[in-house]
Backbone as JSON, one array per atom type, in Angstrom:
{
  "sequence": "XXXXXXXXXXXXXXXXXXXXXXXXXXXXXXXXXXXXXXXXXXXXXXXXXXXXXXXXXXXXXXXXXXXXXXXXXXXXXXXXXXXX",
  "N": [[0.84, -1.19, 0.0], [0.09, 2.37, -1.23], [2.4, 5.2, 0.74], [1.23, 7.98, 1.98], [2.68, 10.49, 1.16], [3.52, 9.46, -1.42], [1.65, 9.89, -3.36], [-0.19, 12.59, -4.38], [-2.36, 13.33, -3.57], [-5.83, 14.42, -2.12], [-6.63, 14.28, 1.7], [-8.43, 13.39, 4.6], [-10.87, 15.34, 4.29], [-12.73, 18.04, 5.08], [-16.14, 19.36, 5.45], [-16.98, 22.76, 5.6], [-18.87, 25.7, 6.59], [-18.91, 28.37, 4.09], [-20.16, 30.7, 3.75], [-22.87, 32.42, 5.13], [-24.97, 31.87, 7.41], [-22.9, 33.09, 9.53], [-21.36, 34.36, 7.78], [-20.43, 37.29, 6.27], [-22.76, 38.48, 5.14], [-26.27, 40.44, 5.08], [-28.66, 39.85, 7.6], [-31.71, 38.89, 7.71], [-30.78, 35.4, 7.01], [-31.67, 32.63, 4.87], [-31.71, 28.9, 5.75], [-31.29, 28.38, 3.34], [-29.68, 29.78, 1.78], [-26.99, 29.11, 3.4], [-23.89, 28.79, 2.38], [-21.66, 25.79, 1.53], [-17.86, 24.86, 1.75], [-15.38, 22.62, 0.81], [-13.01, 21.5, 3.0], [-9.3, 20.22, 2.9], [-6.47, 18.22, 3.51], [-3.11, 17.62, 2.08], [-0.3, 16.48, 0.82], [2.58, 17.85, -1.09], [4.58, 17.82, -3.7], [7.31, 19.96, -5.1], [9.6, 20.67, -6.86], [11.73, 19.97, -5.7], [11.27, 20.57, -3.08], [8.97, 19.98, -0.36], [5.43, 20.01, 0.86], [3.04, 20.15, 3.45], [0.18, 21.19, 3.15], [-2.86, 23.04, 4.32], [-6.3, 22.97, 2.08], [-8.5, 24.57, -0.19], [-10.97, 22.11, -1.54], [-11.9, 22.46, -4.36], [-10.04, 23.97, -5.81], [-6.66, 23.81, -5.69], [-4.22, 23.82, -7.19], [-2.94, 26.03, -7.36], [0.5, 26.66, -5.78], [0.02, 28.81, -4.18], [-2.28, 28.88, -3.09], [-4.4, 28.61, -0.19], [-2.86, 27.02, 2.84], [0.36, 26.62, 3.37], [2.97, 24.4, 4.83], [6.31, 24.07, 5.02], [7.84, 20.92, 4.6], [10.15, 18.47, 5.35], [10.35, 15.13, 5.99], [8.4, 12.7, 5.52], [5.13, 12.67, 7.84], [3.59, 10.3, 7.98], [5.1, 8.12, 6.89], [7.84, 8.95, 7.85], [9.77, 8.88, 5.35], [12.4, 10.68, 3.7], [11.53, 14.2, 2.23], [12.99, 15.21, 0.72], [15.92, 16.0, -1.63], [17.53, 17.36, -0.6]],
  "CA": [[0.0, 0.0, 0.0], [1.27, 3.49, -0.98], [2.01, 6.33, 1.6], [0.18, 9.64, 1.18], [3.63, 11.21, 0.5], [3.89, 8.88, -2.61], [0.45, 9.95, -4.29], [-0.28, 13.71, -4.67], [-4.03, 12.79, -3.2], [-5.83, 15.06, -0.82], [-7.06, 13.48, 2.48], [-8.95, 14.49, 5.85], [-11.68, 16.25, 3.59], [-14.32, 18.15, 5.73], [-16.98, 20.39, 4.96], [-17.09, 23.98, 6.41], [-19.36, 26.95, 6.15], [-18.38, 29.37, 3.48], [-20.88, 31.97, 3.69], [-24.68, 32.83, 5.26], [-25.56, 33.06, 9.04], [-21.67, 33.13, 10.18], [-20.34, 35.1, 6.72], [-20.42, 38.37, 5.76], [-24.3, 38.61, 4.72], [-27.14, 40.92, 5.84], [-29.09, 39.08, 7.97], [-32.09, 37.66, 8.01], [-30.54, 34.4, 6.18], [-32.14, 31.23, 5.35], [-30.84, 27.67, 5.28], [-31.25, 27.84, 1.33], [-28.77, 30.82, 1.34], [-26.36, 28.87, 3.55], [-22.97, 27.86, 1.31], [-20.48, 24.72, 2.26], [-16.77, 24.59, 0.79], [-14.87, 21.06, 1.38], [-11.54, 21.91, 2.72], [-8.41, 19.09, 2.94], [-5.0, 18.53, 3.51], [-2.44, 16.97, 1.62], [1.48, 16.38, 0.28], [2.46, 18.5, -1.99], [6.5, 18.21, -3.92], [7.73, 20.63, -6.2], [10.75, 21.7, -7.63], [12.31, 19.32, -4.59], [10.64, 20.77, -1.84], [7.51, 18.82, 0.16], [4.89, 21.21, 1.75], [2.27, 20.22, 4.04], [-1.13, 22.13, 2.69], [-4.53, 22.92, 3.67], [-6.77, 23.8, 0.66], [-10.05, 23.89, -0.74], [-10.71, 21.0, -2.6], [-11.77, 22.93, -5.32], [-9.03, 25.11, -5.69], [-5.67, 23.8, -5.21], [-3.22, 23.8, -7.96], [-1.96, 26.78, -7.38], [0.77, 26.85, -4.32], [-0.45, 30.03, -3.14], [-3.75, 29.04, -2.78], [-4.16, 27.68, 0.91], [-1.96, 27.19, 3.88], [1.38, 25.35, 3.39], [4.27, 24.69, 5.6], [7.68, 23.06, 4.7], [8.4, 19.69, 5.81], [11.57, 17.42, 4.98], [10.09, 14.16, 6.14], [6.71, 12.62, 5.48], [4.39, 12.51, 8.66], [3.16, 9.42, 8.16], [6.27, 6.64, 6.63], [9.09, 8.97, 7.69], [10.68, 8.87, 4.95], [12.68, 12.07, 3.56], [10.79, 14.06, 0.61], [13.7, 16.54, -0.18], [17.3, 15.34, -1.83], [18.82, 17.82, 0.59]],
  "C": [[0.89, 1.25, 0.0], [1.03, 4.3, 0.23], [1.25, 7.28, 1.01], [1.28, 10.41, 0.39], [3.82, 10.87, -0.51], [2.69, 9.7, -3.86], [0.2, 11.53, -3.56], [-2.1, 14.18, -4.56], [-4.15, 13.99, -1.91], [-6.87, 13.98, 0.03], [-7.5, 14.26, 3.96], [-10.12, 15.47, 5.37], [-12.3, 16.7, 4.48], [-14.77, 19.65, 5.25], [-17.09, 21.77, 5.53], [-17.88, 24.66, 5.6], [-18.72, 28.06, 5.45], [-18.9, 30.58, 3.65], [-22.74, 31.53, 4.36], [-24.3, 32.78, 6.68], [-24.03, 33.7, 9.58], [-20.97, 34.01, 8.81], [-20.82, 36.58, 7.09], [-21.87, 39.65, 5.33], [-25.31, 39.69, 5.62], [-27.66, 39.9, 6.14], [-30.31, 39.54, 7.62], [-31.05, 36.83, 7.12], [-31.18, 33.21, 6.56], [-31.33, 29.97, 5.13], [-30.55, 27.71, 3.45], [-30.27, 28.81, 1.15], [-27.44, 30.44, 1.79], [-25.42, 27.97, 2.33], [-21.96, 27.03, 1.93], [-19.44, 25.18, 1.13], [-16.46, 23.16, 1.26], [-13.56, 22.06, 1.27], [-10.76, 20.42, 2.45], [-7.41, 19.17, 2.63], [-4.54, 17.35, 2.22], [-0.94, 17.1, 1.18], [2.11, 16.84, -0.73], [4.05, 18.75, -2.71], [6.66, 18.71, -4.77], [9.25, 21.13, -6.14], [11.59, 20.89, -5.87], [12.3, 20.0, -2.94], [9.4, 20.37, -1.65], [6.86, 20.25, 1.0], [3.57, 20.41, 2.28], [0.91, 21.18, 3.81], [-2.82, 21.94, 3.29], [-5.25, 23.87, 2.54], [-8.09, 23.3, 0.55], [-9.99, 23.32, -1.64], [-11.15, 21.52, -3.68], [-10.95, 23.77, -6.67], [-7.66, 24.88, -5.11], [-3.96, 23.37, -5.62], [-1.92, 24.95, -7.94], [-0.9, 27.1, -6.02], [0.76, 27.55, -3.59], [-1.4, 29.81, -2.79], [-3.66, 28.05, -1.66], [-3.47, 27.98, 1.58], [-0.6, 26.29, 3.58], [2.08, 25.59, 4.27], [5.15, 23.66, 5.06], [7.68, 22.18, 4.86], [9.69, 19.0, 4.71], [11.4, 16.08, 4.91], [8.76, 14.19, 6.08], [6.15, 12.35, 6.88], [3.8, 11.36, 8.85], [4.33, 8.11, 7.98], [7.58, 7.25, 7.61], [9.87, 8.79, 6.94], [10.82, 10.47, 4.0], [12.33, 12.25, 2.45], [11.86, 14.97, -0.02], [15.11, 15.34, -0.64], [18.45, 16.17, -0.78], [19.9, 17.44, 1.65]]
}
């Protein structure tokens, strides 16, 4: 079975409120106005650096889009994603 670091897969998906009673909106709002996004993390290597990302699953080709942080080793096998 592969690791996650091997496959370029996102994982951990969950749904969050994008917008209506908790956004931005005049209120009143009804359920039919409430919007979901799906966020989810995943492993991300380019150009021989590994980054740790959350992102909306809609939206996540670009490596600005989202949260990343560095890592060197995968979180789950341990094994190292850079040649450094």
């Amino acid at each position: 079975m592969k690791c996650l670091c091997e496959e370029e897969s996102i994982f951990l998906k969950k749904e969050v409120l994008a917008n209506g009673i908790l956004g931005w909106q005049n209120l009143p709002v009804t359920i039919d106005e409430v919007w979901y996004d799906e966020i989810g993390c995943l492993i991300d290597k380019r150009d021989n650096v590994a980054y740790f990302r959350l992102v909306y699953t809609d939206d996540y080709n670009c490596l600005d889009s989202g949260v990343k942080i560095e890592i060197k080793f995968c979180p789950f096998c341990g094994r190292e994603l850079t040649d450094e």
